[in-house]
Every structure is written in structure tokens, then in C-alpha cells.
C-alpha positions as CSV (number, residue, x, y, z in Angstrom):
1,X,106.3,112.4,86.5
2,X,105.9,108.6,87.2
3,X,107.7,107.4,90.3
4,X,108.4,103.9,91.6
5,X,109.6,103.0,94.6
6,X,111.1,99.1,95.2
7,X,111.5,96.9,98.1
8,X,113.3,93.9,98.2
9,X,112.3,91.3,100.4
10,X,114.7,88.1,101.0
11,X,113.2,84.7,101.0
12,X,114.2,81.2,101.6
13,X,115.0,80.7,97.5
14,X,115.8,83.9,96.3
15,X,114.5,87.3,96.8
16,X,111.1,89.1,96.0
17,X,110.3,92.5,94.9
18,X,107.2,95.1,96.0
19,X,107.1,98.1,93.5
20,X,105.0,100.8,94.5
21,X,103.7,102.9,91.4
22,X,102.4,106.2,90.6
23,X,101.5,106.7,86.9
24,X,100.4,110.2,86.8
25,X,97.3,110.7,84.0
26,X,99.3,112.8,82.2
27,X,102.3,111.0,81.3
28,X,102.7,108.0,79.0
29,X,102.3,104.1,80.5
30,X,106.1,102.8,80.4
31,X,104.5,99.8,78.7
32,X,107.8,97.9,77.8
33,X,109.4,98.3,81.8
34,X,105.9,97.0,82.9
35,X,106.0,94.3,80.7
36,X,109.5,93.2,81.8
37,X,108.9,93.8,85.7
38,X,106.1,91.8,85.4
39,X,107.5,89.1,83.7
40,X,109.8,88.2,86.7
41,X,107.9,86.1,89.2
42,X,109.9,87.7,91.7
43,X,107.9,91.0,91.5
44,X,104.6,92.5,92.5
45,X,103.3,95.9,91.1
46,X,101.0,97.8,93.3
47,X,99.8,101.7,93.1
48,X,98.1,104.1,91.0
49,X,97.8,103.4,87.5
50,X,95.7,106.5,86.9
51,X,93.9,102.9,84.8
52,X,90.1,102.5,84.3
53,X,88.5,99.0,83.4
54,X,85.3,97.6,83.6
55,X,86.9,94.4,84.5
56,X,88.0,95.2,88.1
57,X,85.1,97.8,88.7
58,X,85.5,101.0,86.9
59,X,81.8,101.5,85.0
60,X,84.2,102.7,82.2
61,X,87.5,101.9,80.5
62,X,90.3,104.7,79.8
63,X,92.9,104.2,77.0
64,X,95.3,103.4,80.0
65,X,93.0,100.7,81.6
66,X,92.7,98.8,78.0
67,X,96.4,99.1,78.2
68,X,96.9,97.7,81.4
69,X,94.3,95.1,81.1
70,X,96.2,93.7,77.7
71,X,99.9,94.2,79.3
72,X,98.3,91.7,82.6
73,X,97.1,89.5,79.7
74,X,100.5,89.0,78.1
75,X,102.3,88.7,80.8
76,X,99.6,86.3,82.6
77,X,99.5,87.8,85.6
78,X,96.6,88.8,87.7
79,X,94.9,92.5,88.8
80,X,93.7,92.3,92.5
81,X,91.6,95.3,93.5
82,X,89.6,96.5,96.0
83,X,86.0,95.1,97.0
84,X,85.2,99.0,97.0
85,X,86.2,102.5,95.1
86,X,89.4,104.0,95.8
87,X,88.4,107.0,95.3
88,X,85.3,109.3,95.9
89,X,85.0,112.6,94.0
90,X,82.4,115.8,94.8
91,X,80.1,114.9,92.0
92,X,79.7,111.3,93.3
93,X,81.9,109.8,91.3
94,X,83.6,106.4,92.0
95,X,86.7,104.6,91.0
96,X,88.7,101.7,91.4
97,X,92.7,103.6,91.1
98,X,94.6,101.3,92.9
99,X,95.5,97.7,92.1
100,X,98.2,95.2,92.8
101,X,99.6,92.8,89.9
């Protein structure tokens, strides 16, 4: 299934979070927890979204990527990604897996 892992970090005014993720293809997108980290300041997503969009690469969009692309929207936060693929399959095949929000 999906795993998260957090790390809190102490700062001067408070605390921050890093939450590692691993949404696996085959499971749904906890859209309404996303929404909610994300909406704390305090906390940066970063992993595996298993999410395709041309926006940060991909040279197509998955049902998940759409998804992810309108939950960054509403929450106004930002994808970062990678310069290059993520991830190299035996056909040639490239992809952009891993982003931090």
C-alpha cells in the first residue's frame, strides 16, 4: 500500500515537517490528507507519486498527474522536479516519478 514516512525538524519559530511518500500505481491518491498536509506551511511532500504531467516533464499526463497537478493548484504550492528522468525503463522509456512539493 501507500507508505509515508515523517520527519520533524525543529527551527527557530516552530517546527518543520519532510514527508517522504510512496503512492503505489495501484492504490487510490489520498487526495483529502494531501490536501491538508500541504496546506500547513510547515510541511514538504517529497517521493513517488506514481504521477505523470507534462508540466514538470512527463511527455504524457496519467489520471494521477492531472490530480496532483490540480491538488498543487489548490493548495498553491509548488512541484520541484528533477532537470532529468527519474527513471529509465528497457524500451527507452523516460519519466519524471519523483517530485518534492
Amino acid at each position: 500500500g501507500n507508505e509515508l514516512l515523517q520527519i520533524t525538524l525543529p527551527k527557530e519559530n516552530g517546527k518543520s515537517n519532510i514527508i517522504n511518500t510512496y503512492l503505489t500505481p495501484s492504490d487510490a491518491m489520498p487526495q483529502t490528507k494531501m490536501v491538508n498536509t500541504l496546506l500547513d506551511p510547515n510541511n514538504i511532500m517529497i517521493g513517488d507519486f506514481n504521477a505523470r504531467h507534462e508540466e514538470w516533464g512527463n511527455t504524457i499526463t496519467n489520471a494521477r498527474g492531472k490530480m496532483l497537478y490540480q491538488i498543487t493548484r489548490a493548495t498553491k504550492t509548488v512541484i520541484h522536479f528533477t532537470p532529468t528522468p527519474t527513471r529509465h525503463d528497457y524500451h527507452g522509456g523516460k519519466s519524471w516519478r519523483q517530485q518534492m512539493i
